[in-house]
Backbone as JSON Lines, residues from 0, in Angstrom:
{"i":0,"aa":"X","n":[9.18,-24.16,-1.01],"ca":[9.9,-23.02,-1.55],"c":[11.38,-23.33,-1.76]}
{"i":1,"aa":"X","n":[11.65,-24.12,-1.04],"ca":[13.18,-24.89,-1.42],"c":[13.67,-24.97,-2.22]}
{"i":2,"aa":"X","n":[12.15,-25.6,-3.55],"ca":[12.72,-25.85,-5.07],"c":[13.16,-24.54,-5.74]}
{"i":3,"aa":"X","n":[13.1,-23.43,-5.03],"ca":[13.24,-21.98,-5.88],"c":[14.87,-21.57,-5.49]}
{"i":4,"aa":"X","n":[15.16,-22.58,-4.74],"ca":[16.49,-22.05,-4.11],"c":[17.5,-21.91,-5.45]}
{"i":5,"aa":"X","n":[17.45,-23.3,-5.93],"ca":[18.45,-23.59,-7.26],"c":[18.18,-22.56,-8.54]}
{"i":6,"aa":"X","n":[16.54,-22.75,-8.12],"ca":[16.61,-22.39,-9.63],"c":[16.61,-20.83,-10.01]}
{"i":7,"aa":"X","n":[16.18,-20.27,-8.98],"ca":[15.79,-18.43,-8.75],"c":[16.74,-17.99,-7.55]}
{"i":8,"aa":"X","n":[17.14,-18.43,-7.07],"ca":[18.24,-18.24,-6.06],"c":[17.51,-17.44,-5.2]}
{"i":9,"aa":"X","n":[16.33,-17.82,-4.65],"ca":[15.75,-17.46,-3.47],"c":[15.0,-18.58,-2.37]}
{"i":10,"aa":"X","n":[14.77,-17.91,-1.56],"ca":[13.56,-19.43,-0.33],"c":[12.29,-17.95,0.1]}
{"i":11,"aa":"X","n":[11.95,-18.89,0.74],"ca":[10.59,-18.55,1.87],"c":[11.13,-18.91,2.76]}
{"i":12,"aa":"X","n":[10.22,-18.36,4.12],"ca":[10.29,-18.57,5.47],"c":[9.27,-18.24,6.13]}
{"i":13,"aa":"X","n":[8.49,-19.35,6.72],"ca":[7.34,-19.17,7.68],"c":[7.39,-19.48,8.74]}
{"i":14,"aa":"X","n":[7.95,-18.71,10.0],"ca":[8.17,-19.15,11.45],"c":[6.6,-19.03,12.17]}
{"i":15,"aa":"X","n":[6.52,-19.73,12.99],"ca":[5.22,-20.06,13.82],"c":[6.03,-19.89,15.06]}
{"i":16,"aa":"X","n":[4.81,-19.61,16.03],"ca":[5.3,-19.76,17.91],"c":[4.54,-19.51,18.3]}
{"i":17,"aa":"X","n":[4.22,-20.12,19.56],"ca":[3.5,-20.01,20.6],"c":[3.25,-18.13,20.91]}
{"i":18,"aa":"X","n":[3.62,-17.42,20.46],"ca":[4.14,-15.71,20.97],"c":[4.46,-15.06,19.49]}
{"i":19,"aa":"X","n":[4.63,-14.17,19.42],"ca":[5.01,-13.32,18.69],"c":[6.42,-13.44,18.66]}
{"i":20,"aa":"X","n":[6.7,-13.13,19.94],"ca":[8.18,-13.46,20.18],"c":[9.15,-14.74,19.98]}
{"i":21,"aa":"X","n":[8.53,-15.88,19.98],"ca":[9.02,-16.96,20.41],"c":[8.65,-17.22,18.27]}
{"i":22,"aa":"X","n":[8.01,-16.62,17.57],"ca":[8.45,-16.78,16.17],"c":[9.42,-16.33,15.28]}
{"i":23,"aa":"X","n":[9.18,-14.62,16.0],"ca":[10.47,-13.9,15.5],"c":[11.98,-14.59,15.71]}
{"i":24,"aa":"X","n":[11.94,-14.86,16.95],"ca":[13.21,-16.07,17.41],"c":[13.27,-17.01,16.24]}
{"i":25,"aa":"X","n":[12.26,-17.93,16.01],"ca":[12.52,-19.1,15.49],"c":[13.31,-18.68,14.18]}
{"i":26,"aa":"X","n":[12.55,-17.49,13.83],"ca":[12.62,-16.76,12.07],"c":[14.24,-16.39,11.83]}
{"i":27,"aa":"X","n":[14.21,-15.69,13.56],"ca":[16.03,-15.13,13.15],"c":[16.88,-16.44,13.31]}
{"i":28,"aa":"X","n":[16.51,-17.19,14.07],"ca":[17.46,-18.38,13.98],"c":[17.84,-19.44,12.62]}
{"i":29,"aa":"X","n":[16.83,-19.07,11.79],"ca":[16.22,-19.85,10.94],"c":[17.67,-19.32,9.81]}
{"i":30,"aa":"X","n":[17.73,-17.98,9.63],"ca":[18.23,-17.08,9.39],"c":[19.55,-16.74,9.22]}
{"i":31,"aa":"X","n":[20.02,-17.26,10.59],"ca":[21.41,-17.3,10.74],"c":[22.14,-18.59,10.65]}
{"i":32,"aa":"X","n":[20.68,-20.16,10.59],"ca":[21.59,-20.72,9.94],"c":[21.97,-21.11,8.73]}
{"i":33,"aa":"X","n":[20.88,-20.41,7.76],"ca":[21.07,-20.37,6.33],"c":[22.0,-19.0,5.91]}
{"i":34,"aa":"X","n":[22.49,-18.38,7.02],"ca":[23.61,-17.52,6.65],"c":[24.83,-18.29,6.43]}
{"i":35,"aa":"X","n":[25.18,-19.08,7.55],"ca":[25.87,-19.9,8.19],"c":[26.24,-21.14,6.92]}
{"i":36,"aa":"X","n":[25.24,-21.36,6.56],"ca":[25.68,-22.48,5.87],"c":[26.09,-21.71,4.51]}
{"i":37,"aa":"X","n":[25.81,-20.82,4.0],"ca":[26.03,-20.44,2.57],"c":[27.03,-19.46,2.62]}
{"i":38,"aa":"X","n":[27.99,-19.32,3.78],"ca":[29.27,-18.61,3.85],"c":[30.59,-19.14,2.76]}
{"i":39,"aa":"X","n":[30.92,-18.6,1.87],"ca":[31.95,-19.1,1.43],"c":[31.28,-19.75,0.38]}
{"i":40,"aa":"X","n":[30.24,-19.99,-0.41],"ca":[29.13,-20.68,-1.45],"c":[29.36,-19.36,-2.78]}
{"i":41,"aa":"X","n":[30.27,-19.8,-3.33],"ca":[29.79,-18.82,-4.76],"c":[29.09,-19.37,-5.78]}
{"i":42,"aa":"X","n":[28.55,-18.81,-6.85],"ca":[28.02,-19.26,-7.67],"c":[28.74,-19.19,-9.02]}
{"i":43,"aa":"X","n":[28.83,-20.15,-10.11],"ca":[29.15,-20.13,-11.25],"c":[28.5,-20.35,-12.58]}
């Protein structure tokens, strides 16, 4: 889903875990670091 990043300016995300819990985790982490990295990223 990566390749959709450039071109549609979106992703996917499929977290797995041992728990329910322990995916939701993975998902929000997942989350904050693709917040993280695209801080300050405009588009032209």
């Amino acid at each position: 889903m990566m390749s959709a990043l450039g071109e549609l300016g979106r992703t996917g995300l499929t977290a797995v875990g041992n728990s329910h819990e322990e995916a939701r985790a993975t998902y929000a982490q997942a989350v904050a670091v693709l917040d993280q990295e695209t801080q300050g990223e405009s588009t032209q």
